[in-house]
N, C-alpha and C positions, 0 to 999 in steps of 0.2 A: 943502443939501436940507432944504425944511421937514418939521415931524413928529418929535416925540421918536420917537429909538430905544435899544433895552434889548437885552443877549442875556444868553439864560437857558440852560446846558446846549447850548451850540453854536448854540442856536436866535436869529436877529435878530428880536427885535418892535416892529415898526413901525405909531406910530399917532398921526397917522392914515399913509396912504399917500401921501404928497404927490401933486398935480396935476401937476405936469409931468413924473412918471415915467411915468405913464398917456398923456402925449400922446407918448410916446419911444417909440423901435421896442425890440420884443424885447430883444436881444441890449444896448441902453444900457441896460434897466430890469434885469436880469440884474447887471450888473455894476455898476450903484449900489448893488443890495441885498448883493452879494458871495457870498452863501450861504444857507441857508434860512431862509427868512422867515414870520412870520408876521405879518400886514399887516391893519389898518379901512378898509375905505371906509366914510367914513359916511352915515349916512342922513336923510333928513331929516325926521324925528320928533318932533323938536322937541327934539331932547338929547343932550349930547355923547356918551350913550350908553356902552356898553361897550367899552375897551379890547382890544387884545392881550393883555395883560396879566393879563383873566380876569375882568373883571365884566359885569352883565348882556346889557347891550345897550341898544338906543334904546328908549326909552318909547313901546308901545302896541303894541310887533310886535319879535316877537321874532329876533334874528338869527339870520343863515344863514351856512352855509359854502360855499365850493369849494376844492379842492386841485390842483396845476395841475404837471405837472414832478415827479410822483416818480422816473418813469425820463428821464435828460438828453435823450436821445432821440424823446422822445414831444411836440412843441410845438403841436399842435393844439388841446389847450384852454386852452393860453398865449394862443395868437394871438385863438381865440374869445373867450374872455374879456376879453382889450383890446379887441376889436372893442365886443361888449356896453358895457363899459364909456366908452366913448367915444364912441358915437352916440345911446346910449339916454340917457334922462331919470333924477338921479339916484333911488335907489332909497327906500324909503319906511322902509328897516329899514338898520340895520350889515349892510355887509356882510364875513365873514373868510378872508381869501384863505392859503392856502398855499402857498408857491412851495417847492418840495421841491429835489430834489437839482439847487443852482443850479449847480453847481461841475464836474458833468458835463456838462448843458446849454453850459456856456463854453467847456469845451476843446473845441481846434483840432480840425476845421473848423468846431467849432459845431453844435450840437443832433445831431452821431452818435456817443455814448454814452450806452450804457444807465445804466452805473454807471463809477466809474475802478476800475482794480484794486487800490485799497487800499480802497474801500469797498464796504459791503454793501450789497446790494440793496435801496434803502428799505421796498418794500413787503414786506419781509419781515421789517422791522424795530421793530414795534409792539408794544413790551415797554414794558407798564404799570410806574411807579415800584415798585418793590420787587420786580416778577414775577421770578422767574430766567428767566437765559436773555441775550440781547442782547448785540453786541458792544460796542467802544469804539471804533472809527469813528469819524469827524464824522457820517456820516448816520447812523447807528443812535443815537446821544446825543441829535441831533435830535430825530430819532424821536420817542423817548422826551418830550423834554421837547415835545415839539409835542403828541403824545397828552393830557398833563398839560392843557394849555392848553384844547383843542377839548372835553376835558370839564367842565373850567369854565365854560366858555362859555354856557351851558344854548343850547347853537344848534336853532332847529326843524329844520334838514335841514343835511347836507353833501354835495355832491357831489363825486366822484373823478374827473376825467378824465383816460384813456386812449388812447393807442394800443397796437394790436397789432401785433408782427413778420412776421408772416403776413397771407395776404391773409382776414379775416374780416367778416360780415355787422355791422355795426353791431346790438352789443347792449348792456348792463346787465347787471348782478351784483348779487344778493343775497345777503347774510348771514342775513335772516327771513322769512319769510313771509306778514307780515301785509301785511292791505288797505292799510295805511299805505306801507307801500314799495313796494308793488307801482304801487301808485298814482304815486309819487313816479317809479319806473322806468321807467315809463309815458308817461312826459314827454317821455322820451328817443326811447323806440321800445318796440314790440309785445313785441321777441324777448328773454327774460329767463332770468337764468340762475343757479340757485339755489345760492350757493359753500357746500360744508357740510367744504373742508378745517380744516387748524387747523395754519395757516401764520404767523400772527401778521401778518397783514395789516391794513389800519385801517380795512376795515370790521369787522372783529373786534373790534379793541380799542373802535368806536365801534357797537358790536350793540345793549348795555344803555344806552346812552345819549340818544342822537338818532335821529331816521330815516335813513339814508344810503347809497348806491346808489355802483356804481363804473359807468364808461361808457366803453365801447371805441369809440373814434370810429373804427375801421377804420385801415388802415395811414400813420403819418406822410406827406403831403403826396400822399393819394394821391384821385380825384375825388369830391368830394362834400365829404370832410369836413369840413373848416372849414364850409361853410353847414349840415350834421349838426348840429356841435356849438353853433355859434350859435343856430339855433333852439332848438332843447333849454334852454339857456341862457335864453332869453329867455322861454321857456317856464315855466320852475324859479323865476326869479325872479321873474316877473308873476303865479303860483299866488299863491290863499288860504295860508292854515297848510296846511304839509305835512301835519299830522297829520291833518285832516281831508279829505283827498283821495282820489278815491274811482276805482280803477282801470276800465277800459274791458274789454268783453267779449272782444276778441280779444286778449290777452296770449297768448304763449306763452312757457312756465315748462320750463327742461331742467332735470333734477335728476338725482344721482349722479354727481359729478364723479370721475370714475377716470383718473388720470395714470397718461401712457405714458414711460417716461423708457431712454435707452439707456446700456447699459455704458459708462461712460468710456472702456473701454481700448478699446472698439469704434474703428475708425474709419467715417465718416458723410458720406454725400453725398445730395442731391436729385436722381432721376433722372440716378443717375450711372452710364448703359451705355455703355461703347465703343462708337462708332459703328463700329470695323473688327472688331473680332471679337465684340461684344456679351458681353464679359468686365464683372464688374462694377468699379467704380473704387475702392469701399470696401467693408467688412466689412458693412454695414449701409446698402442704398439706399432710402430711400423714395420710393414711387411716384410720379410727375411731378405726377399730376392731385391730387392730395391738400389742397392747400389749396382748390381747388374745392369739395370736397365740406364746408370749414367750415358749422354751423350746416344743414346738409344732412341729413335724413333717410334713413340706410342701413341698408339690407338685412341678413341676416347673408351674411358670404362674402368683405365685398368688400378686396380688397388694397391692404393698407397699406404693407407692404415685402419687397423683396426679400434675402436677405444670403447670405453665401458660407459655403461649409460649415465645421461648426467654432461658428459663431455663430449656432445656432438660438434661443439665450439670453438674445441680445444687446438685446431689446428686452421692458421688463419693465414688469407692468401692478401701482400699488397704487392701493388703496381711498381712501376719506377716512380709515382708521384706524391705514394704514401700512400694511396687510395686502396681502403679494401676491396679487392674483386673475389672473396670467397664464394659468390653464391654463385657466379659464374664460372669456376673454376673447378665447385669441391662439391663431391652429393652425397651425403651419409643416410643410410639406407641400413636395418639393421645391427648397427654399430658398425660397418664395414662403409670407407671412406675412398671413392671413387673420385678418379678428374674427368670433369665431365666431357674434355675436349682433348682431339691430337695434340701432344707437348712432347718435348723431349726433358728431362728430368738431367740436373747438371750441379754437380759440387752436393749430389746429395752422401753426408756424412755417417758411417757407423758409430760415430761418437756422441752419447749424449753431451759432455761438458762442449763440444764444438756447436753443437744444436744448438746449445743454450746460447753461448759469446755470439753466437752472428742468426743462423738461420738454420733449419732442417736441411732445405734443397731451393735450388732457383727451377722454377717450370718456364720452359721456353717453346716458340713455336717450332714447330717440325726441322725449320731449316733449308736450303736453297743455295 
């Protein structure tokens, strides 16, 4: 395989990306790189340009990133991305791919896990060189030394892509607020949504940095998204400087992200009623219709879940600051679990083992 490669702190950096990984499907370009990668296409700017490795970039236009595969599971802006890269004309800048947790991505049957159970959840795993905190994992060491790298990089924009567990609206995430990202997110799609936890995610680690957006292409392999995310793609890359780019009137921005996360010791189903005697299945049911209503504007009232007495508790609402706001939030009446205020309800999952790794649903305000 042509292309020097290096690995720094569990991370492979490969540069450039050789050509005939790019014309290989998925799952052979997966298992050349082995594990997370940090990978140039280059551009044609007249200059070898910046490496992996952490120097500028091509002369006259500054590189860009994408990150592609933090969770194994999620391969739609894998596949996007080789599409892009394979049909279209090469790019006028470096461009810095990140292949994230390749090593879930591979195990059997292939692209269905999130994470494996020795490792942590990458996107949670963006602990700057010195910062406390972070495990020792293959992915969290990654992490870390890929973080190191993307802010070397001086890159104008990185893009993050996503899928979601649940059935959700294709949208974007932000870390800031400025015209600059919004604009950038913009690219993607209208519906935008303002992340203000303090998760150690990499838009976080890369806020003071670059411009950069995460993008939920809606549920792995599910219609539409591949041509979503391509577009968008094609989009991102053919933009002027990110920095200069100037967002469209109809954005809409949800702000206040408040996670709904359930007792472990609960047990948890999705419309899970007896059909013979309409007994519940578990301690805590969420409502059938519930992923419907993602990125949906609700009422106050409308029911979240059902649970069985004993477990009025079981589902508990905190802020961006840790801080529980359940009793402002949640009113259980009956065993029937009500929010007690206008929200739009966003990344909520039909998956319990997803429920479990992160959260049920983020509840957000109406939106603007």
């Amino acid at each position: 395989m042509a292309g020097h490669a290096d690995r720094v702190s569990g991370l492979r950096l490969l540069d450039p990306l050789p050509p005939e990984l790019l014309r290989s499907d998925a799952p052979t370009l997966l298992a050349a790189l082995g594990g997370p990668t940090l990978a140039r296409v280059p551009g044609t700017g007249g200059s070898a340009g910046g490496s992996a490795g952490g120097s500028a970039g091509t002369a006259g236009a500054r590189p860009r990133g994408v990150v592609v595969l933090q969770h194994g599971d999620e391969r739609t802006g894998l596949d996007a991305l080789l599409t892009v890269l394979r049909d279209d004309p090469p790019l006028p800048y470096d461009l810095h791919v990140l292949f994230g947790n390749v090593e879930a991505a591979l195990a059997p049957p292939g692209f269905a896990h999130r994470m494996l159970p020795h490792q942590a959840d990458m996107n949670r795993a963006w602990f700057a060189d010195g910062e406390p905190g972070g495990g020792h994992d293959t992915v969290s060491v990654a992490a870390r030394a890929a973080l190191h790298r993307l802010r070397d990089l001086d890159l104008a924009a990185v893009v993050d892509l996503h899928n979601t567990t649940g059935d959700n609206p294709f949208h974007a995430i932000v870390a800031t607020d400025d015209p600059a990202t919004r604009a950038l997110a913009a690219l993607f799609t209208p519906l935008i949504v303002r992340w203000d936890q303090q998760l150690h995610t990499l838009l976080e680690g890369l806020r003071d940095h670059c411009v950069a957006v995460t993008v939920e292409c809606g549920r792995a392999g599910s219609d539409g998204a591949h041509a979503f995310a391509v577009a968008g793609l094609r989009r991102y890359l053919a933009a002027p400087d990110p920095a200069r780019l100037h967002a469209p009137d109809d954005v809409r921005v949800l702000r206040r992200m408040r996670r709904v996360i359930v007792d472990p010791t609960a047990t948890l189903a999705f419309g899970g009623v007896d059909a013979d005697d309409g007994r519940l299945t578990a301690d805590v049911v969420v409502a059938a219709d519930v992923e419907a209503r993602n990125g949906v504007g609700q009422d106050a009232g409308w029911l979240l879940a059902t649970v069985r007495p004993g477990h009025e508790r079981s589902l508990r609402v905190r802020d961006i600051d840790g801080v529980d706001v359940t009793d402002a939030l949640l009113e259980v009446e009956r065993g029937q679990v009500r929010v007690r205020t206008a929200t739009t309800p966003l990344m909520m999952t039909g998956s319990v083992a997803a429920a479990r790794a992160d959260c049920l649903t983020y509840l957000l305000d109406r939106g603007v």
